[in-house]
mmJSON file of the N, C-alpha and C atoms, coordinates in Angstrom:
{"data_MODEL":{"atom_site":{
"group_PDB":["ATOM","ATOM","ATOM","ATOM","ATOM","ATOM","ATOM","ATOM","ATOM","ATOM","ATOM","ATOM","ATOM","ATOM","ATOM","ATOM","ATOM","ATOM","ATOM","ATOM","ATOM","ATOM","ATOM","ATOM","ATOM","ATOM","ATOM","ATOM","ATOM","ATOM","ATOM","ATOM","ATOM","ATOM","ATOM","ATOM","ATOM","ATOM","ATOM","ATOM","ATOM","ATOM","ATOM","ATOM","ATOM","ATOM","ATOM","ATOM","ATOM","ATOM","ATOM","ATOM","ATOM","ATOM","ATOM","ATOM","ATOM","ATOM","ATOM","ATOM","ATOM","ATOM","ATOM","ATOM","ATOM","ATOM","ATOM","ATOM","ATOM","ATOM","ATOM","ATOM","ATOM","ATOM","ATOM","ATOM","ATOM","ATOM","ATOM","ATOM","ATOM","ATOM","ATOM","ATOM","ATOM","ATOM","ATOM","ATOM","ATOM","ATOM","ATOM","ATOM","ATOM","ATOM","ATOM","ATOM","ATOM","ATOM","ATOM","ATOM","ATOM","ATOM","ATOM","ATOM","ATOM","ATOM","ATOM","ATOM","ATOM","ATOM","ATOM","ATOM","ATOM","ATOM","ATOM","ATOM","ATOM","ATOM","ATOM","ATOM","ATOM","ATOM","ATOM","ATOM","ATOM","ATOM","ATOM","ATOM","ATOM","ATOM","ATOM","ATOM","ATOM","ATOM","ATOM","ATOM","ATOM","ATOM","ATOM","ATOM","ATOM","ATOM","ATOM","ATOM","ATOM","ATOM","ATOM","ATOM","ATOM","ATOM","ATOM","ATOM","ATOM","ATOM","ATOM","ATOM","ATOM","ATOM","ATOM","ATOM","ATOM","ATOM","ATOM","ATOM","ATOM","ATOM","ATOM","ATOM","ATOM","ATOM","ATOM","ATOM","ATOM","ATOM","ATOM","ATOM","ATOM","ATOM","ATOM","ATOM","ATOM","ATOM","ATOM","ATOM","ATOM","ATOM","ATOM","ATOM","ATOM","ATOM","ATOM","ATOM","ATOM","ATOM","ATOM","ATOM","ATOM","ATOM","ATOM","ATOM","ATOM","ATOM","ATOM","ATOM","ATOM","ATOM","ATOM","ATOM","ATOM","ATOM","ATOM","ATOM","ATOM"],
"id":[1,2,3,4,5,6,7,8,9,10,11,12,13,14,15,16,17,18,19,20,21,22,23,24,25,26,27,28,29,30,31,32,33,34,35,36,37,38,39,40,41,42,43,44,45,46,47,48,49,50,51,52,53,54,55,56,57,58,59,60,61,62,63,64,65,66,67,68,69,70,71,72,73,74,75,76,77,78,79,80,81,82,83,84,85,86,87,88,89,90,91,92,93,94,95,96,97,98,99,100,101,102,103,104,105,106,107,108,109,110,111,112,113,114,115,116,117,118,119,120,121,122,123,124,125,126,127,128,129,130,131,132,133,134,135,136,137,138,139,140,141,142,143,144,145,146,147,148,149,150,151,152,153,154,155,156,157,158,159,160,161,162,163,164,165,166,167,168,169,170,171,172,173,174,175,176,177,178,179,180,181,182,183,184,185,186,187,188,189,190,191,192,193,194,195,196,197,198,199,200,201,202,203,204,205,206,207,208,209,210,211,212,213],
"type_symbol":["N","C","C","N","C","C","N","C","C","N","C","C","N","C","C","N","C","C","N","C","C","N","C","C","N","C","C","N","C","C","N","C","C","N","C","C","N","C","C","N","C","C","N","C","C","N","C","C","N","C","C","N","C","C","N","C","C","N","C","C","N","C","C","N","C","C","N","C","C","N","C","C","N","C","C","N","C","C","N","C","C","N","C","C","N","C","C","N","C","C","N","C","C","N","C","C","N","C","C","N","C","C","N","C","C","N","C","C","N","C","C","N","C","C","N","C","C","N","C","C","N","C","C","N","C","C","N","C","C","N","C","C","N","C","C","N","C","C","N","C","C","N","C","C","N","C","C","N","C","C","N","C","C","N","C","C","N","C","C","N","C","C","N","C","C","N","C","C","N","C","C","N","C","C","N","C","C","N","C","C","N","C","C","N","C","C","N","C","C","N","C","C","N","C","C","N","C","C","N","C","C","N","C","C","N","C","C","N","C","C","N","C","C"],
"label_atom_id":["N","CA","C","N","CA","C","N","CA","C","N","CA","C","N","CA","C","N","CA","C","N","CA","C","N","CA","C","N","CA","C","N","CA","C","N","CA","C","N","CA","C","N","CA","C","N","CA","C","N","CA","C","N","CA","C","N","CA","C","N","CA","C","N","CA","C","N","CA","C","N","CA","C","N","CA","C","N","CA","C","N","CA","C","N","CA","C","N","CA","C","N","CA","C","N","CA","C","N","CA","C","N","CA","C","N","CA","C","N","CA","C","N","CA","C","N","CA","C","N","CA","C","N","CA","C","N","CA","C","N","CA","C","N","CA","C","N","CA","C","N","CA","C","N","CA","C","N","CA","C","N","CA","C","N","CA","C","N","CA","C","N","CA","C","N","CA","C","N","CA","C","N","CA","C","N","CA","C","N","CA","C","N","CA","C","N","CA","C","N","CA","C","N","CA","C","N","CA","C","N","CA","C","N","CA","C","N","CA","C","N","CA","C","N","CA","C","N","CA","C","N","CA","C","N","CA","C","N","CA","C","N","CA","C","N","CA","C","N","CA","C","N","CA","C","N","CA","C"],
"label_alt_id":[null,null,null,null,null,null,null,null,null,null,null,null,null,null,null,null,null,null,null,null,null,null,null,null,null,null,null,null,null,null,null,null,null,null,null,null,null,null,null,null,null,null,null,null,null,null,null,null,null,null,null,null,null,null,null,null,null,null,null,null,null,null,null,null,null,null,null,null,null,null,null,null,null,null,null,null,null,null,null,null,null,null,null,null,null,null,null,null,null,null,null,null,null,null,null,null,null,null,null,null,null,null,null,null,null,null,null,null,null,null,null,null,null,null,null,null,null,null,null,null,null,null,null,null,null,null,null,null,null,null,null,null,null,null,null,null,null,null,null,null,null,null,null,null,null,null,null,null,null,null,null,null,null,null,null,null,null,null,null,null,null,null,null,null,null,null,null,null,null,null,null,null,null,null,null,null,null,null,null,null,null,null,null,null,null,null,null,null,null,null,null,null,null,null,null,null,null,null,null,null,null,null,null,null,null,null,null,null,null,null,null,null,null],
"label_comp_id":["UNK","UNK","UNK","UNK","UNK","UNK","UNK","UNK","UNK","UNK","UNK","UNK","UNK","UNK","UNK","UNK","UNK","UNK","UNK","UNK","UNK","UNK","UNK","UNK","UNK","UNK","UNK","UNK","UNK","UNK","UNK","UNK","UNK","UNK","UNK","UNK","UNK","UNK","UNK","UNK","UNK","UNK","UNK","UNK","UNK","UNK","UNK","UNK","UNK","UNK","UNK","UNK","UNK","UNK","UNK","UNK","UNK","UNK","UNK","UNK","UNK","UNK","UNK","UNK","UNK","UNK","UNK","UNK","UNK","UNK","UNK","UNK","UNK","UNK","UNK","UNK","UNK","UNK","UNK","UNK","UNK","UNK","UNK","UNK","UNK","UNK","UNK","UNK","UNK","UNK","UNK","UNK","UNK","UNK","UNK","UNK","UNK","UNK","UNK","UNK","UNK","UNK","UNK","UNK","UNK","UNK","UNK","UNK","UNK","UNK","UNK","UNK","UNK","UNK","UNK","UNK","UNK","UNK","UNK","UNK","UNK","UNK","UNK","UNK","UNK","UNK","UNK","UNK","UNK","UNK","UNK","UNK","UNK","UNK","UNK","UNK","UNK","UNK","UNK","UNK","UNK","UNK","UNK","UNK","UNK","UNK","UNK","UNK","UNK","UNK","UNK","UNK","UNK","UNK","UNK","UNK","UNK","UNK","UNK","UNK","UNK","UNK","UNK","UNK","UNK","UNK","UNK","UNK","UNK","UNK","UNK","UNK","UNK","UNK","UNK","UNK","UNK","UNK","UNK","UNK","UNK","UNK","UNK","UNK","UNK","UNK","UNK","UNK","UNK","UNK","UNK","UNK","UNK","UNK","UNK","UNK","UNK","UNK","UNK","UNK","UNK","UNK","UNK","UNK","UNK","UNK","UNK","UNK","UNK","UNK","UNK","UNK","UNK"],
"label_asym_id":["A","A","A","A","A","A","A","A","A","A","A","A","A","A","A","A","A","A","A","A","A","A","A","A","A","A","A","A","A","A","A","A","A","A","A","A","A","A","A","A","A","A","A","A","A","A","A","A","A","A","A","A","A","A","A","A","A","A","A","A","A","A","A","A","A","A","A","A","A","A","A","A","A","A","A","A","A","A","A","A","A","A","A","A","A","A","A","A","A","A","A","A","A","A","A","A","A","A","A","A","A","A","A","A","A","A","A","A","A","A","A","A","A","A","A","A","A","A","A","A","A","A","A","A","A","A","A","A","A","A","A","A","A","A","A","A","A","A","A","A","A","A","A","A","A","A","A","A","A","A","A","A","A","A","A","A","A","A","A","A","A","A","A","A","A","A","A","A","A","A","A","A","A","A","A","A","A","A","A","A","A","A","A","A","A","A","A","A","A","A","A","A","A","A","A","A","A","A","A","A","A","A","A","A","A","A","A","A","A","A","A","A","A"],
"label_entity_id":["1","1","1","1","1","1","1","1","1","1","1","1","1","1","1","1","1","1","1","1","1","1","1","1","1","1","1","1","1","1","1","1","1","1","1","1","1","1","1","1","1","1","1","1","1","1","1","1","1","1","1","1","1","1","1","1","1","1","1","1","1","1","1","1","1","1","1","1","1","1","1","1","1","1","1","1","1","1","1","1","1","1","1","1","1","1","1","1","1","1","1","1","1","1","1","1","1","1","1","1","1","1","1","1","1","1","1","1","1","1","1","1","1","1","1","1","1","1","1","1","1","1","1","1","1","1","1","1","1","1","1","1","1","1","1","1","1","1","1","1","1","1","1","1","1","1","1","1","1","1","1","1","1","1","1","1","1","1","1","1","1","1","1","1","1","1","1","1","1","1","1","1","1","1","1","1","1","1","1","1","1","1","1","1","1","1","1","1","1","1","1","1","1","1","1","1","1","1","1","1","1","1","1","1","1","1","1","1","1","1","1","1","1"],
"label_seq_id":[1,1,1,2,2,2,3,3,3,4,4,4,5,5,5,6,6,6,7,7,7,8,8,8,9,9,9,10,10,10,11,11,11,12,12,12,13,13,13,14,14,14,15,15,15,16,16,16,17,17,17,18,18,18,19,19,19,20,20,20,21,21,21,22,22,22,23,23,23,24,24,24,25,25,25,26,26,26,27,27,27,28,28,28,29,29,29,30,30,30,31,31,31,32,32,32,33,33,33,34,34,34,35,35,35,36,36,36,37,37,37,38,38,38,39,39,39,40,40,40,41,41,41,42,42,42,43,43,43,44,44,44,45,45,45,46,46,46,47,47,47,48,48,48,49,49,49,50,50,50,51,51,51,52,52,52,53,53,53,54,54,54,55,55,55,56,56,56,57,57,57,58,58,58,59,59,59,60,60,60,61,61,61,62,62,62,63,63,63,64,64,64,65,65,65,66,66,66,67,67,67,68,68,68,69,69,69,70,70,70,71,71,71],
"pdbx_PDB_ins_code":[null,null,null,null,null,null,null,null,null,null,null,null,null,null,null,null,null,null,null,null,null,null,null,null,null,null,null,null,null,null,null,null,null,null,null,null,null,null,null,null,null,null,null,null,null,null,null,null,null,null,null,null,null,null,null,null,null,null,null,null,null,null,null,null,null,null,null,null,null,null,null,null,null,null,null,null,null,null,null,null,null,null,null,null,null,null,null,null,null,null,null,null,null,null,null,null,null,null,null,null,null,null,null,null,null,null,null,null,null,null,null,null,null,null,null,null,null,null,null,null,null,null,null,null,null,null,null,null,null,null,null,null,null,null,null,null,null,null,null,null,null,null,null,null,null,null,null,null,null,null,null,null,null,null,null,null,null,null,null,null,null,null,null,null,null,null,null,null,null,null,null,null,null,null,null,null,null,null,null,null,null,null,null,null,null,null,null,null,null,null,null,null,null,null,null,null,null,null,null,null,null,null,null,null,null,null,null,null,null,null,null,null,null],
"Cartn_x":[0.831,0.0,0.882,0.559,1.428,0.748,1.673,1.131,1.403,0.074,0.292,0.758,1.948,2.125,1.901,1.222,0.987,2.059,2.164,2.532,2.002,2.692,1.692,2.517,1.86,2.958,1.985,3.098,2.143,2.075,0.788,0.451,1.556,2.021,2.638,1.966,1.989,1.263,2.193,1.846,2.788,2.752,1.344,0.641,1.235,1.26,1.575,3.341,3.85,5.578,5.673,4.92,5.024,4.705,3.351,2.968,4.35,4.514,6.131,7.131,7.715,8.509,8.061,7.388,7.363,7.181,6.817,6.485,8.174,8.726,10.166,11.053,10.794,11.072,10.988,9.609,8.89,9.786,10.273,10.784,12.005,12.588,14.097,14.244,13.385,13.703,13.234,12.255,12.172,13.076,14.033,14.789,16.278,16.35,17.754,17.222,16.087,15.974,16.284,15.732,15.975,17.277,18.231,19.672,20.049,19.974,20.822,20.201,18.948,18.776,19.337,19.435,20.063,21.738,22.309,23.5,23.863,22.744,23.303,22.696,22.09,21.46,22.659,23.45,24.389,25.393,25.829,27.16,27.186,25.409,25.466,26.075,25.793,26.113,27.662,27.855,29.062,29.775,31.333,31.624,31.533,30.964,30.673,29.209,28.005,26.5,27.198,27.592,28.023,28.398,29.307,29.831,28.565,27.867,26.309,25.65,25.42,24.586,25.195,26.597,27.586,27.896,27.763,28.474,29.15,30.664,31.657,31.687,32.119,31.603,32.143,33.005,33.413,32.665,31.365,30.532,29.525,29.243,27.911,27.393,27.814,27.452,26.467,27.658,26.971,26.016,25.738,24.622,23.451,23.44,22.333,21.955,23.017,22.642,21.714,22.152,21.617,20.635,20.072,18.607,17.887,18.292,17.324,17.142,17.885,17.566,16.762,16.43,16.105,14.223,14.325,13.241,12.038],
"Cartn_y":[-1.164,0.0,1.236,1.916,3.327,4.402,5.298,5.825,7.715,8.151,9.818,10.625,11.289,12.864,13.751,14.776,15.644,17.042,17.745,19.081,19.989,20.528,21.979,23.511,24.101,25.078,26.197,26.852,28.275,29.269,30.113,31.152,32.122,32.661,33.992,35.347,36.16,37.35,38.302,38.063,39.499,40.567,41.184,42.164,42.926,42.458,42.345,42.875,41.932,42.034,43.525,43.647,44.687,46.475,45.895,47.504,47.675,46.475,46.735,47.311,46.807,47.396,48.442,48.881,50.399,51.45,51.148,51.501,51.907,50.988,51.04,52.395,51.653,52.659,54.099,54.092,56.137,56.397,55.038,55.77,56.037,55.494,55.395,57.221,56.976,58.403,59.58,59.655,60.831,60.911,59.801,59.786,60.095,59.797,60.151,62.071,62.266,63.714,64.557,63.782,64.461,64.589,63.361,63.373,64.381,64.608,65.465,66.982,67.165,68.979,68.623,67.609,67.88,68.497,67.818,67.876,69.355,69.619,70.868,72.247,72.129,73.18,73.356,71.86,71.779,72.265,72.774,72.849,74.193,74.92,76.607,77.061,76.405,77.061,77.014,78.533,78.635,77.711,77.84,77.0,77.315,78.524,79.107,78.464,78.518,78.298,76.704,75.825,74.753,74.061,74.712,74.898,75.071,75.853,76.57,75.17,74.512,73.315,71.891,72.134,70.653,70.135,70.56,69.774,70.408,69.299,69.318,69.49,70.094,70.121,69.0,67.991,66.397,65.608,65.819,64.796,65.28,66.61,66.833,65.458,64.413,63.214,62.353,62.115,61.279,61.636,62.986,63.744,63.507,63.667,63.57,62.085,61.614,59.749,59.365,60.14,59.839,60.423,61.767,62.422,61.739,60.778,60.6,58.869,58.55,57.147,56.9,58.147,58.232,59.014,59.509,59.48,58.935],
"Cartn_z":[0.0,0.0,0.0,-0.86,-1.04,0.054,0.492,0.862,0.33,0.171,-0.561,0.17,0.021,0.399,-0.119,1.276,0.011,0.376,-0.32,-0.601,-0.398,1.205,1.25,0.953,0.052,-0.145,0.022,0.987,1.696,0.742,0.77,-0.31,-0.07,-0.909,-1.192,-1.512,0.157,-0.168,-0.883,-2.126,-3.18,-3.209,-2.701,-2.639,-1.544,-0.361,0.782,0.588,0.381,0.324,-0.792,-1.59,-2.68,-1.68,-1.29,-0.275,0.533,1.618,2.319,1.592,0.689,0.044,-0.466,-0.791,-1.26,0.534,1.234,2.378,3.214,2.913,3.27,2.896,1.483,0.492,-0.081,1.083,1.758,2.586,3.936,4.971,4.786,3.991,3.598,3.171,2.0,1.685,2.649,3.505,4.669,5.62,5.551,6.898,5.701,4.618,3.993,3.822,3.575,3.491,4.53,5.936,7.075,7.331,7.219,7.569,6.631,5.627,4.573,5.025,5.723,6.282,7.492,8.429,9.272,8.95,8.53,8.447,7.336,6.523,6.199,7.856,8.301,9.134,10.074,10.431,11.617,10.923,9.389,8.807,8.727,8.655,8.098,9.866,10.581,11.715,12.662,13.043,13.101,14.43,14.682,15.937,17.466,17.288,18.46,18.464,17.611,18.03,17.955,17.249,17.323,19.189,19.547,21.293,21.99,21.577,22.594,22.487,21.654,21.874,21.689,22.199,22.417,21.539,20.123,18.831,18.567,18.131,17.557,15.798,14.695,13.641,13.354,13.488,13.182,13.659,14.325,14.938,14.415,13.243,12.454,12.447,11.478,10.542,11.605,12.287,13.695,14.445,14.536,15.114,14.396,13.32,12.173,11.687,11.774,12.067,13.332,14.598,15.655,15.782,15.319,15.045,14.397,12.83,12.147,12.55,12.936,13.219,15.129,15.945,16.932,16.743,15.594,15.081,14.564],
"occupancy":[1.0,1.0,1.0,1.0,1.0,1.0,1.0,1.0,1.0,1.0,1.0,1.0,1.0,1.0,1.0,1.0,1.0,1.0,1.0,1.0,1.0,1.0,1.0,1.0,1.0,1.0,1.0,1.0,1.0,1.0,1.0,1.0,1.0,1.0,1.0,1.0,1.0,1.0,1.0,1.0,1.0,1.0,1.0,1.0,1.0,1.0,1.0,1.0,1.0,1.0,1.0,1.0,1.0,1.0,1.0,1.0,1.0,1.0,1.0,1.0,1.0,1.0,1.0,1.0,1.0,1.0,1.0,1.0,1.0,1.0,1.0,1.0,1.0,1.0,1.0,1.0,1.0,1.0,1.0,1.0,1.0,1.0,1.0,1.0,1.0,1.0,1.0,1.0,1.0,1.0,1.0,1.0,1.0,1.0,1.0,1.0,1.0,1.0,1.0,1.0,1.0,1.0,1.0,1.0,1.0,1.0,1.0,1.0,1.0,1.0,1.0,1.0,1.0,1.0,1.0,1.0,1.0,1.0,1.0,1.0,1.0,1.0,1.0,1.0,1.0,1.0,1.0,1.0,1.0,1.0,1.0,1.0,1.0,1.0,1.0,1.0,1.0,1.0,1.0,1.0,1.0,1.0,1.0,1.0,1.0,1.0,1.0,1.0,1.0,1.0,1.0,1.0,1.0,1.0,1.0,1.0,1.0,1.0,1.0,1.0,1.0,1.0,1.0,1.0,1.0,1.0,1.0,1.0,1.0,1.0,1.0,1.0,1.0,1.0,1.0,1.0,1.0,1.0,1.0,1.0,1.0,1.0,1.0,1.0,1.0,1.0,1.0,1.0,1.0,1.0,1.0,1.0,1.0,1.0,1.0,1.0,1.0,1.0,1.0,1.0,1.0,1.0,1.0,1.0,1.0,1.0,1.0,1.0,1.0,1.0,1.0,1.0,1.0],
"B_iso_or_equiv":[0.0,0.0,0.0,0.0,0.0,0.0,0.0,0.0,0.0,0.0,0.0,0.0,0.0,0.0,0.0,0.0,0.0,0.0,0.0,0.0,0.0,0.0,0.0,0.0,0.0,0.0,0.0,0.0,0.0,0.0,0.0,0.0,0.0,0.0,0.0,0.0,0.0,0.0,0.0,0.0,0.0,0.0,0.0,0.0,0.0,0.0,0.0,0.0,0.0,0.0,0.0,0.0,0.0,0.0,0.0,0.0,0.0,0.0,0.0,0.0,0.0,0.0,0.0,0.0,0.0,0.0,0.0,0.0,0.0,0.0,0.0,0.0,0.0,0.0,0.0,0.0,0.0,0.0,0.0,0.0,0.0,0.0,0.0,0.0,0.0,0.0,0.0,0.0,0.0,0.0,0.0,0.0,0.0,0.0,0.0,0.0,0.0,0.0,0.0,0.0,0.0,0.0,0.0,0.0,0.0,0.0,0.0,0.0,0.0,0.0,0.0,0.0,0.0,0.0,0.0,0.0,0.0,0.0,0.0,0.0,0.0,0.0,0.0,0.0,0.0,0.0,0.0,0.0,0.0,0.0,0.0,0.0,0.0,0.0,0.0,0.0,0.0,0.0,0.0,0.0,0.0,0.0,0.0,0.0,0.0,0.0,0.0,0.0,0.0,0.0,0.0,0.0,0.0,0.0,0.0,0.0,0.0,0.0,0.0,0.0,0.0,0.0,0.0,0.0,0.0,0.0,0.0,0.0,0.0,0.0,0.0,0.0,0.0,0.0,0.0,0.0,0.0,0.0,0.0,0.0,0.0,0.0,0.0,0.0,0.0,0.0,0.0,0.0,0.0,0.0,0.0,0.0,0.0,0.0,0.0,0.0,0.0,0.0,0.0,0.0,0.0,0.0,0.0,0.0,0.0,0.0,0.0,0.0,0.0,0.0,0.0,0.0,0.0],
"pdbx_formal_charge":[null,null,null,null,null,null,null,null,null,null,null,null,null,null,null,null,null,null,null,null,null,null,null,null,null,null,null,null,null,null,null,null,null,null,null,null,null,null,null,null,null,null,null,null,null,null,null,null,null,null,null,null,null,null,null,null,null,null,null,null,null,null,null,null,null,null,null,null,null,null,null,null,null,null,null,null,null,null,null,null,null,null,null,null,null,null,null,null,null,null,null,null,null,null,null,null,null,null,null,null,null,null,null,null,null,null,null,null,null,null,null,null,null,null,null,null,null,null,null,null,null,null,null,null,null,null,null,null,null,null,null,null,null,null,null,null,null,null,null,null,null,null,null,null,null,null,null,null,null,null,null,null,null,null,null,null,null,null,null,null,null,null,null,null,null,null,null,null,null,null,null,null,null,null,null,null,null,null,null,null,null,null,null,null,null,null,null,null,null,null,null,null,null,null,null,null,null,null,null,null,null,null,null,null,null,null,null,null,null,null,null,null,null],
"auth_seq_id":[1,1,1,2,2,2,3,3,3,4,4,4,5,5,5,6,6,6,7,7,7,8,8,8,9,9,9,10,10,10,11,11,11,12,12,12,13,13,13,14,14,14,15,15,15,16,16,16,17,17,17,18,18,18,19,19,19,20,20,20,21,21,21,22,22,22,23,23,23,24,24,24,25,25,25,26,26,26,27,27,27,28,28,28,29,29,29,30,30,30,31,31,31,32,32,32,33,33,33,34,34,34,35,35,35,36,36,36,37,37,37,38,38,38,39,39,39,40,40,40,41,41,41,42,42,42,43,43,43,44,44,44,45,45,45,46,46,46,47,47,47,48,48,48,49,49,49,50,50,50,51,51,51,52,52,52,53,53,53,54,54,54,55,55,55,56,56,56,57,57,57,58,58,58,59,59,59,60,60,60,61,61,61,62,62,62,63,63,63,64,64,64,65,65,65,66,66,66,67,67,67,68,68,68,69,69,69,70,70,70,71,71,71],
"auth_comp_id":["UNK","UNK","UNK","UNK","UNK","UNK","UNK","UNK","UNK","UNK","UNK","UNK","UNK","UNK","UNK","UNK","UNK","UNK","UNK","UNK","UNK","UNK","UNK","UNK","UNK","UNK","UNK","UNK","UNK","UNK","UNK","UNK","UNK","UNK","UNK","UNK","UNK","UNK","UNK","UNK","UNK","UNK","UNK","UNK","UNK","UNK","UNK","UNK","UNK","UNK","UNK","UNK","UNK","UNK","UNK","UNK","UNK","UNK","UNK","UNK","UNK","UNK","UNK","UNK","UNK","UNK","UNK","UNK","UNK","UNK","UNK","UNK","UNK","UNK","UNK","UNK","UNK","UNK","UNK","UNK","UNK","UNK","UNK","UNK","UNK","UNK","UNK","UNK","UNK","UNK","UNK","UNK","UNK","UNK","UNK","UNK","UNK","UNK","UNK","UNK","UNK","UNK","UNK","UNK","UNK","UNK","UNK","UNK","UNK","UNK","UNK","UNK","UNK","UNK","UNK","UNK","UNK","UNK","UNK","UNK","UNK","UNK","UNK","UNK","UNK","UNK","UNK","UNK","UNK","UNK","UNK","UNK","UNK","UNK","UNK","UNK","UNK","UNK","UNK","UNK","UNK","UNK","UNK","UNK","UNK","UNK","UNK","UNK","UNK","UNK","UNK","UNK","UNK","UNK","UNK","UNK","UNK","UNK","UNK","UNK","UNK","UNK","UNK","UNK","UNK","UNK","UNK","UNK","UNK","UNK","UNK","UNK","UNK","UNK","UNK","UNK","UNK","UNK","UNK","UNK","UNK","UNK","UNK","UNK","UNK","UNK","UNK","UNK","UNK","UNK","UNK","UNK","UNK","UNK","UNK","UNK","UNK","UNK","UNK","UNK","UNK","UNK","UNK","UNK","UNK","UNK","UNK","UNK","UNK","UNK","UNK","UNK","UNK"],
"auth_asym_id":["A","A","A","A","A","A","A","A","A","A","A","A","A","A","A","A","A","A","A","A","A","A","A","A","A","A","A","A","A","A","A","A","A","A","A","A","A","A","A","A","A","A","A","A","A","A","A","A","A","A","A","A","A","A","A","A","A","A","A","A","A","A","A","A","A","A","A","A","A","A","A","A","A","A","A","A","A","A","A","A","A","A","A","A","A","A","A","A","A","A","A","A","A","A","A","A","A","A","A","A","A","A","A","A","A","A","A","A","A","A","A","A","A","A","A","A","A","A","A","A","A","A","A","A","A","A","A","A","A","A","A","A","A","A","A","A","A","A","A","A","A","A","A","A","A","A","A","A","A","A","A","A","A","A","A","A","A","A","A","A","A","A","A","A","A","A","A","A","A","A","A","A","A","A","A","A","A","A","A","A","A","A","A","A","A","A","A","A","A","A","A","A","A","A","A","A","A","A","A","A","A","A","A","A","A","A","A","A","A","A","A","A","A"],
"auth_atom_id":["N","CA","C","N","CA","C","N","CA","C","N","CA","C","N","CA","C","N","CA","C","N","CA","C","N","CA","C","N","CA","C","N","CA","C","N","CA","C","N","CA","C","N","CA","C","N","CA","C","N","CA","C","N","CA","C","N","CA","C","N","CA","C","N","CA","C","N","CA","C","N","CA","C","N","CA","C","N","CA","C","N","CA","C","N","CA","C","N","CA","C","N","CA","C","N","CA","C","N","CA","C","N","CA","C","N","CA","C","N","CA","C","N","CA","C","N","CA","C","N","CA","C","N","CA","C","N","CA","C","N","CA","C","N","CA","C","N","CA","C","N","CA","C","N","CA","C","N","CA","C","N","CA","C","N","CA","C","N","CA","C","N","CA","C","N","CA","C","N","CA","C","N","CA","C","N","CA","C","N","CA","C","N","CA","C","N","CA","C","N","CA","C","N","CA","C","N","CA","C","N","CA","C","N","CA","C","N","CA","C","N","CA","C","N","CA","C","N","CA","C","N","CA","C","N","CA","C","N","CA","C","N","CA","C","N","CA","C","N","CA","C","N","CA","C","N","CA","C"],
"pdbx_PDB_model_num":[1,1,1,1,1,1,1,1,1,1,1,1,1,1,1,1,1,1,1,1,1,1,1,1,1,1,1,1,1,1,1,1,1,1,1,1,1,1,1,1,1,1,1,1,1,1,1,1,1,1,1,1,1,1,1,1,1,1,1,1,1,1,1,1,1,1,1,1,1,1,1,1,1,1,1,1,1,1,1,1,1,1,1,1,1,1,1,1,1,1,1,1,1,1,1,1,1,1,1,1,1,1,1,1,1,1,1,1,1,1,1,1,1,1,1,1,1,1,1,1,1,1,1,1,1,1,1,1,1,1,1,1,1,1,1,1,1,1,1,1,1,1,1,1,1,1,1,1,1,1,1,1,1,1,1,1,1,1,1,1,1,1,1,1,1,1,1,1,1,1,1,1,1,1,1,1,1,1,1,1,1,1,1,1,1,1,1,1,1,1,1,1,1,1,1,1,1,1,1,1,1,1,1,1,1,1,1,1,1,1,1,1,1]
}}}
């Protein structure tokens, strides 16, 4: 007597994986927009207002990494 296996193969929500990815793909770009005004707003400003609010102008990058990813 044989016996049948069967094959279960789980649906693939495409639709689903497609909205995500584009969804990603919004936040990616509001948060690369934000980092890039951050980091110009922290560059127009001089090293004295720089000192007044504890940034170093070599730690702009990292600042604006840490704004937009704390966001």
């Amino acid at each position: 007597m044989q016996h049948a296996h069967s094959l279960y193969i789980e649906p693939i929500d495409v639709v689903g994986r497609i909205q995500r990815a584009i969804e990603d793909f919004r936040t990616s770009r509001v948060q690369a927009k934000a980092f890039k005004n951050t980091v110009r707003e922290l560059s127009n400003l001089t090293d004295h207002e720089l000192a007044d609010i504890g940034v170093d102008r070599a730690d702009i990058v990292a600042v604006a990494q840490q704004a937009v990813s704390a966001a």
